[in-house]
N, C-alpha and C positions, 0 to 999 in steps of 0.2 A: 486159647483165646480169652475166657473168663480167670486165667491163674491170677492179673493184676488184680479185678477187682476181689478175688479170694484176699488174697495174702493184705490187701489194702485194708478191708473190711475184719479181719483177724488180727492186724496190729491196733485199730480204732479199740478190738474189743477188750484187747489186753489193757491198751490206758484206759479204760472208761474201769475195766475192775478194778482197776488199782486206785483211781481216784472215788467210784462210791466207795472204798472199806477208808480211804483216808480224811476227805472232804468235812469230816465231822468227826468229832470225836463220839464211839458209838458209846452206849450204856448196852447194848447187846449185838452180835453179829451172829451170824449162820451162813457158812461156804459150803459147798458139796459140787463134785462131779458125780458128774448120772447117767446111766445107759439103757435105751430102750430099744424097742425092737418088736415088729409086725413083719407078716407078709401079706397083708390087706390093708396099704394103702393105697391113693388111690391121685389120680391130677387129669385138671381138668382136657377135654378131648381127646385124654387116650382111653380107650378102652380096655385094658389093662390093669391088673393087678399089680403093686410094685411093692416090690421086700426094701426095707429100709433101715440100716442102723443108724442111730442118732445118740451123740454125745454130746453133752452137754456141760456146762459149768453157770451155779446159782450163786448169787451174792445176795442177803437178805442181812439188813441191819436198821439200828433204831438210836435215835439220838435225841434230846429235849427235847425238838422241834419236831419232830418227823420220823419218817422211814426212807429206805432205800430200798429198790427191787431192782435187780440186775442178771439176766441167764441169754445167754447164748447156745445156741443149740449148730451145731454141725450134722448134715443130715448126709448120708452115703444112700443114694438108690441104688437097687440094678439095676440091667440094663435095659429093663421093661420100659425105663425113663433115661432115656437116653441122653447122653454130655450130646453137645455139637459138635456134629458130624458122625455122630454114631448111631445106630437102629439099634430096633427092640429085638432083645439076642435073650432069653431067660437063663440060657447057659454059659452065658457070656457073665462076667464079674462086675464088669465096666458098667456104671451109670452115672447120672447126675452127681455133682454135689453141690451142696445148698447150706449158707451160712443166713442165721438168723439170729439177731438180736433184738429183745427186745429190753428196757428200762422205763421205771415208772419210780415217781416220787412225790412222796404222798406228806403235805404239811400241815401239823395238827393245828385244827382253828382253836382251839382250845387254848392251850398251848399259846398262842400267838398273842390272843385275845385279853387272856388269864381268866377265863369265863367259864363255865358249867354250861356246857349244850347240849348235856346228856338230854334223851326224851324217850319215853318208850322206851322199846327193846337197843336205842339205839346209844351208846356210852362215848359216842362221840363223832367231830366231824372232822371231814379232810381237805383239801384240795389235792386231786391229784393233777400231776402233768409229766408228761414222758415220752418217749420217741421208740419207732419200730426203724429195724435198717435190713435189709435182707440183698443175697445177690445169690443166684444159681447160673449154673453153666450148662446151661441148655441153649439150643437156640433159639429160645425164645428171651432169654437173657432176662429175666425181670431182676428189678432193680428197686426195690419196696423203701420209701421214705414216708414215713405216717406219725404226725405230731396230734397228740392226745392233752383235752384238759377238761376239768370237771369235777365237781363233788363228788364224795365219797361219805357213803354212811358206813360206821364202825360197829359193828352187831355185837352187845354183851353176851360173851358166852363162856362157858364155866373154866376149858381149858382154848389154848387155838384163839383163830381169828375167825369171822368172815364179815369179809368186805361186798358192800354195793357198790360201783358206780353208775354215774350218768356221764356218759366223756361226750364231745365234740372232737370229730375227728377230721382230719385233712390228709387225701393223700396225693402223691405223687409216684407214678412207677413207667417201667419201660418196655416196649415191646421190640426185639429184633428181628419178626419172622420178613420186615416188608409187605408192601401192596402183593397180594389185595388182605391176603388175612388182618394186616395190620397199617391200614392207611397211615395212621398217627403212630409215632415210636416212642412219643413221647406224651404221656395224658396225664394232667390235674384234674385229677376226679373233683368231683364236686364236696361239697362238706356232708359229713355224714353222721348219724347215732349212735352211740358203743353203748351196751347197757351190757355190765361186765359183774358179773358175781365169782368173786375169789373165796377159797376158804381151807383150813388148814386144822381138821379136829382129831388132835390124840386122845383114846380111849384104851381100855381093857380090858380083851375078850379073855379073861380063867387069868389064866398065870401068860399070856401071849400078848405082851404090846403092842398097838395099831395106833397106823393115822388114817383117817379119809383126807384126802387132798383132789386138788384140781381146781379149774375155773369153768367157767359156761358164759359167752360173749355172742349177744346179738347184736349185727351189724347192719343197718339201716342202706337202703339203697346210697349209692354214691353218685347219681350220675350215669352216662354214657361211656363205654371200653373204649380202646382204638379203633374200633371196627364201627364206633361209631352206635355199638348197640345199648341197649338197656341194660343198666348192671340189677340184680335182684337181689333182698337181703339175704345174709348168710348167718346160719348158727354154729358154731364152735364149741363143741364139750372136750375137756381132757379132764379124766377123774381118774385116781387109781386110790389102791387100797395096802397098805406095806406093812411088811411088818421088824420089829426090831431085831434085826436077827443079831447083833454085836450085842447088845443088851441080852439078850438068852442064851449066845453060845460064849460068848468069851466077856461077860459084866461090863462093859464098854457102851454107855448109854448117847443114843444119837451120832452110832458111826455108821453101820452097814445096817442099809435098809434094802428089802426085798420085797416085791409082790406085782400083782397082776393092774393091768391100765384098762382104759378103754378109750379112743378118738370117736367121736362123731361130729359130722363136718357135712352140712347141707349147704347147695348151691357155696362150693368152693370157692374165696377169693371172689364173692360177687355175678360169678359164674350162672348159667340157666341155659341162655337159647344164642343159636346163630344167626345171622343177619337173616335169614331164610325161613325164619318160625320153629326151625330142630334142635329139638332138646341136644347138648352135649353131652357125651361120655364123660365122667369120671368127676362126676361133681357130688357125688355124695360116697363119705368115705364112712366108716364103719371096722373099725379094726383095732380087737384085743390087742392087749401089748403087754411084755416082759419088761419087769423094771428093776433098775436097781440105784442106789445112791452111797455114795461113801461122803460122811461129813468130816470137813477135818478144821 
């Protein structure tokens, strides 16, 4: 039932990478496919743990103007999160799957202006703007469209990045379960706050190469659900820790990276209580993760 909008939203993602790495001519690029993996994650009202592989592919490049951010993530649950028309079986293989794109693009005022806006710790400014698209095959069928825009401060730091923003957000997504869970199927959340901190720092523990990487996004109320309820802000951390393994085993610097993650995700996707005052199941996730990346 969800195969269209898969396969629809996985050809969108193919041309969207093909045109951030061409769109501009880059002065630097960086592509990697990645794989991680938990069995403590977590969605909202089930009470359940759910094991998750998730592959992904990052497009990250830089051109006079600007940058490009581009990753699509493919997520396989078990069947603890079950596809439509399927129950929760933990011996069963079968579960959801869930494509997620997100892109962002960031244009330096600098740059733009031909001005010096450096201040403080800050060596420069952005404007970002970018879209989320996502679709799982659940029956609840969400359908995430969310257009993002906003300054961005550039944090000087010795190697790496990290970025502020302030975004304005807009979303739009879908509910399939029907009345009563879900009066409206279809809901324009209200405009919302993204305050989004990215960051990206290589370092060197002895002779062993490391990055700290990840982002941390708080999300401002949106508005009422389908249901008609109060949506509550949500926090988002993904941080992991890697390290060069292609660089130490075979002198190949920025190919095969390895190391451990962590998710934390309170009040999920906006998530908190039922039309009835009870708290929901499965809105705060919490879950180590195994990572890897191949850069090519």
């Amino acid at each position: 039932m969800q195969k269209q909008p898969l396969r629809l939203l996985a050809a969108t993602c193919l041309g969207l990478s093909v045109s951030a790495g061409t769109a501009h001519a880059a002065n630097w690029s960086d592509n990697f496919v990645g794989y991680r993996y938990s069995p403590s994650y977590t969605e909202p009202t089930n009470p359940e743990t759910i094991t998750k592989n998730i592959l992904s592919f990052t497009h990250a490049s830089g051109y006079d103007y600007g940058q490009n951010f581009l990753n699509i993530d493919i997520l396989q649950s078990s069947s603890n999160d079950p596809t439509n028309g399927g129950s929760r079986n933990e011996s069963s293989t079968g579960g959801a799957t869930e494509a997620y794109l997100t892109y962002r693009h960031q244009l330096l005022l600098d740059k733009v202006f031909d001005r010096d806006l450096a201040f403080g710790p800050v060596k420069d400014v952005a404007l970002t703007a970018g879209f989320d698209l996502s679709t799982k095959s659940t029956a609840f069928a969400p359908r995430k469209r969310l257009l993002v825009l906003g300054p961005t401060l550039k944090f000087d730091v010795p190697k790496g990045f990290v970025d502020l923003s302030l975004l304005w957000g807009k979303e739009w997504n879908h509910c399939g379960l029907g009345a009563p869970a879900c009066p409206e199927a279809n809901v324009a959340f209200d405009p919302q706050w993204i305050v989004s901190l990215a960051w990206g720092l290589p370092f060197q523990a002895g002779r062993v190469p490391l990055k700290f990487q990840g982002f941390a996004n708080y999300n401002s109320k949106k508005g009422r659900d389908y249901a008609d309820v109060a949506t509550e802000p949500e926090i988002l951390v993904r941080a992991s820790l890697m390290a060069d393994v292609g660089q130490m085993m075979f002198d190949k610097k920025n190919t095969l990276w390895v190391g451990v993650g962590y998710e934390y995700w309170h009040n999920k996707f906006g998530n908190r209580y039922f039309g009835n005052g009870a708290k929901k199941d499965g809105i705060l996730t919490t879950a180590p993760t195994l990572q890897v990346e191949y850069h090519f």
